[in-house]
C-alpha positions in Angstrom: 5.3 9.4 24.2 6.7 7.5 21.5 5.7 3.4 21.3 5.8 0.9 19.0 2.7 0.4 16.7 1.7 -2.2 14.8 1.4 -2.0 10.9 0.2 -3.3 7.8 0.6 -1.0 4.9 -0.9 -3.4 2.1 -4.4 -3.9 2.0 -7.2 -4.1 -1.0 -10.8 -4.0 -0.8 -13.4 -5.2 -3.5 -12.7 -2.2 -5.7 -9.7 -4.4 -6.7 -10.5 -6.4 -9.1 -8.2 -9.7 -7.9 -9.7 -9.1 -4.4 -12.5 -10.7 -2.4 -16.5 -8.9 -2.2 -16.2 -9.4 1.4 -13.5 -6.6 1.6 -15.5 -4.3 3.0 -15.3 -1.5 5.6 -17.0 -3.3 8.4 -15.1 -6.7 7.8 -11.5 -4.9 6.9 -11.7 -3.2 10.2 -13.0 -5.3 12.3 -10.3 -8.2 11.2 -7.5 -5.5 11.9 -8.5 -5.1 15.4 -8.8 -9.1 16.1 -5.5 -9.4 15.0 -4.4 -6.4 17.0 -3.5 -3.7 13.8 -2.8 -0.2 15.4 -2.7 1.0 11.8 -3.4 0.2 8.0 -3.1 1.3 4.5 -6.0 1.0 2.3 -4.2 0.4 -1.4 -6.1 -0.8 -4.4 -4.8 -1.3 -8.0 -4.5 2.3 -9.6 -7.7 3.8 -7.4 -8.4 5.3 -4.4 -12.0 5.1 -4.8 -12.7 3.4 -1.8 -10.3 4.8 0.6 -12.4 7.3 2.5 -14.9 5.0 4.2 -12.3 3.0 5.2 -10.3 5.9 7.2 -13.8 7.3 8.8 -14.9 3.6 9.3 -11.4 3.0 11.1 -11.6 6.4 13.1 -14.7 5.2 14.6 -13.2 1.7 15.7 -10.1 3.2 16.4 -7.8 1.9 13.7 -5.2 4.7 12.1 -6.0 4.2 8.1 -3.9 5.3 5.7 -5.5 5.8 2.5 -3.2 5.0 -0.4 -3.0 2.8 -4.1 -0.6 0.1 -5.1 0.3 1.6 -8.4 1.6 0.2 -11.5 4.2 2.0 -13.4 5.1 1.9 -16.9 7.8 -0.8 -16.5 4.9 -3.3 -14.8 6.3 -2.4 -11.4 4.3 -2.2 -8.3 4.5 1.1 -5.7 2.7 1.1 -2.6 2.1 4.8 -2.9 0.8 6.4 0.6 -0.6 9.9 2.1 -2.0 11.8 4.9 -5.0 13.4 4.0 -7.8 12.4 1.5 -7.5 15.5 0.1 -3.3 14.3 -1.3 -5.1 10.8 -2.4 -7.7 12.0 -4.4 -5.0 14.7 -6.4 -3.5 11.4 -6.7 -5.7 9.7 -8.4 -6.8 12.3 -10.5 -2.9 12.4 -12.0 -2.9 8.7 -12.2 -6.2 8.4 -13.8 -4.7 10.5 -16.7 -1.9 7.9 -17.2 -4.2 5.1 -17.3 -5.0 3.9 -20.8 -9.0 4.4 -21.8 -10.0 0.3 -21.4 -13.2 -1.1 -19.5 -12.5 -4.1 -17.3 -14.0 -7.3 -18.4 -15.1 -7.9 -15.2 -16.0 -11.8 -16.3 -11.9 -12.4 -16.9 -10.5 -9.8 -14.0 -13.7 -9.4 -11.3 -16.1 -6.9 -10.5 -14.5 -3.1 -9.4 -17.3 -1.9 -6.8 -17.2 1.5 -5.0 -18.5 1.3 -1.4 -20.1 3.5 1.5 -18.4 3.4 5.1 -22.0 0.8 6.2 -20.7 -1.7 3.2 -23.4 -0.6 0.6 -22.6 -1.2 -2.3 -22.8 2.3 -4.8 -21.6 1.6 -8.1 -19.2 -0.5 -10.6 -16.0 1.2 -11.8 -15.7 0.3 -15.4 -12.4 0.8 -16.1 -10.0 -1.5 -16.2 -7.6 -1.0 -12.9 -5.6 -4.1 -13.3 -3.2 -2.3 -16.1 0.0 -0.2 -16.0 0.0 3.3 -16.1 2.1 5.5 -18.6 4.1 6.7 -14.9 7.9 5.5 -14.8 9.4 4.5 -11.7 11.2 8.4 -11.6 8.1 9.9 -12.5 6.1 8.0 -9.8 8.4 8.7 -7.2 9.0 12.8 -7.8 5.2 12.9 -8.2 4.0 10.9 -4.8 7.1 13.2 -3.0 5.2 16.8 -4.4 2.1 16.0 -2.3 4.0 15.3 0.4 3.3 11.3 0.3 5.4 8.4 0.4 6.7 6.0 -1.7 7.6 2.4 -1.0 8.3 -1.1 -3.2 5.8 -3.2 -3.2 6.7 -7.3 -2.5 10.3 -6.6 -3.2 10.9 -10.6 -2.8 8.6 -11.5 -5.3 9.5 -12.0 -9.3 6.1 -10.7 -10.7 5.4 -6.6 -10.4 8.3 -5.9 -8.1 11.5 -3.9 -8.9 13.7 -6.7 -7.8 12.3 -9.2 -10.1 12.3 -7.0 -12.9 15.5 -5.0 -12.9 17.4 -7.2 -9.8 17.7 -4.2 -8.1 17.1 -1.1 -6.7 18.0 1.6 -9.4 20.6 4.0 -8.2 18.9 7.4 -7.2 15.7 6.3 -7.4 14.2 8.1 -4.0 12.1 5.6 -2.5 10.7 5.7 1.3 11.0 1.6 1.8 10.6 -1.4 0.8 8.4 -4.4 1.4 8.5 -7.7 1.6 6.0 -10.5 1.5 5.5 -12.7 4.5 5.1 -15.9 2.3 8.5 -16.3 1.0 11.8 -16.9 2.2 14.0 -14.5 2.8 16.9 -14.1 0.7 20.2 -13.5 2.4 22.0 -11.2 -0.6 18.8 -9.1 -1.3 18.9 -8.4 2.8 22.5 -7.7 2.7 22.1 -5.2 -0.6 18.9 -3.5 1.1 21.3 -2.9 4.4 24.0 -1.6 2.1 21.7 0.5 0.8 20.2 1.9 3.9 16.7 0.8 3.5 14.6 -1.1 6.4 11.8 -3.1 5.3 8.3 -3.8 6.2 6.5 -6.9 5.8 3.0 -6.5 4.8 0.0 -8.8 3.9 -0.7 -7.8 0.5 -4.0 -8.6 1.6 -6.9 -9.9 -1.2 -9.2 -11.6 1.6 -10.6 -11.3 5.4 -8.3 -14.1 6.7 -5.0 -12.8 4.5 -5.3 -10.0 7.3 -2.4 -11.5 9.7 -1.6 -10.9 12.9 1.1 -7.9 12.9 4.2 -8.8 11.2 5.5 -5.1 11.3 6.0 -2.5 13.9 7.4 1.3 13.8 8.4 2.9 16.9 6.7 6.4 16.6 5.8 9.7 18.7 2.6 9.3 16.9 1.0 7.1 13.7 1.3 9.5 11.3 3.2 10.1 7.9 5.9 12.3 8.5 6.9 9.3 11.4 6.6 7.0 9.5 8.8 8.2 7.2 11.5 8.9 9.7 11.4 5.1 11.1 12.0 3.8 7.5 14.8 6.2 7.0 15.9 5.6 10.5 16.1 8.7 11.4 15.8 11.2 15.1 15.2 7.3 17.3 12.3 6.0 15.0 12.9 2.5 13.6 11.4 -0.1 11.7 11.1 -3.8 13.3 10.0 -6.7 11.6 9.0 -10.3 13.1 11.6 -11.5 10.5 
């Protein structure tokens, strides 16, 4: 029976180095379901690290999680980059790991990078430095995500820093995204809405989440046979009755 579910698709834990230690499983999961998430996307800088105690920490509270990276391309931009499976993620990473330049973090100037168990413990410190662009263009990022069967989707689209609309003003023709997001913090902007209808894209609005109390109550919701991928992807191409609705 298809429903609408609640979503946000943006979320770090402490293995990003901008976000809070208290990003843990336990605390990440346990915020999503007192704000009433259906479903969530685990997405740290370059990494995936950390993804797979949050999905079996959410499969035992009941909480759909998507494991996923906010990746940074070669032109600075930033890609929510998602996928069904671990097994998708971790081939992922392992391509994205290539493209990163060999640099440790300087964990006193960007924050610690810690690798965590689904009970919070903490089991090591990633040295390198995450908070860096990889040697992926936007193409190359896209085609890649698309060949194990993931999906693609601009990250903060509203805001100037590390989004393809503060960088380029646009969305580049061709370029075969999923979606777009936009942030809940801003405005919106009457021109980019009209140009993203033009173009046929929905949007979702996601957290971007660094802390526990950046987790909001649901500002996006997908009307869906089931929370899974291959929906998803058909609400935020609007395809066969699925659909995208945002609380503005």
């Amino acid at each position: 029976m298809r429903k609408e579910w609640s979503l946000d698709l943006h979320i770090h834990t402490l293995l990003s180095p901008c976000a809070d230690n208290e990003m843990l499983p336990s605390t990440v999961i346990s915020r999503a379901r007192e704000v009433g998430l259906d479903a969530l996307a685990i997405t740290d800088h370059n990494s995936v690290e950390n993804a797979a105690p949050f999905v079996e920490k959410g499969e035992k509270a009941g909480v759909k999680v998507f494991p996923g990276m906010e990746l940074q391309t070669k032109e600075d931009v930033h890609l929510v980059c998602l996928f069904e499976k671990m097994e998708q993620a971790y081939e992922w990473q392992k391509r994205v790991y290539q493209k990163l330049p060999p640099l440790q973090n300087k964990k006193e100037i960007f924050g610690e990078q810690w690798v965590v168990d689904s009970h919070d413990h903490k089991l090591r410190e990633l040295d390198r430095l995450l908070l860096v662009g990889t040697d992926f263009t936007l193409e190359e990022a896209v085609e890649s995500v698309h060949l194990l069967q993931g999906i693609c989707i601009a990250a903060h689209l509203d805001r100037q820093a590390f989004s393809l609309w503060g960088h380029l003003g646009n969305i580049p023709v061709g370029l075969p995204l999923d979606g777009v997001e936009l942030t809940p913090h801003l405005p919106r902007n009457s021109k980019q809405l009209a140009q993203l209808k033009k173009e046929g894209f929905d949007y979702l609005v996601s957290s971007d989440a660094h802390y526990p109390n950046s987790i909001y109550p649901p500002q996006s919701f997908a009307y869906l046979e089931e929370l899974s991928l291959t929906e998803l992807k058909l609400a935020l191409q609007h395809q066969e009755g699925r659909y995208i609705r945002t609380l503005r």
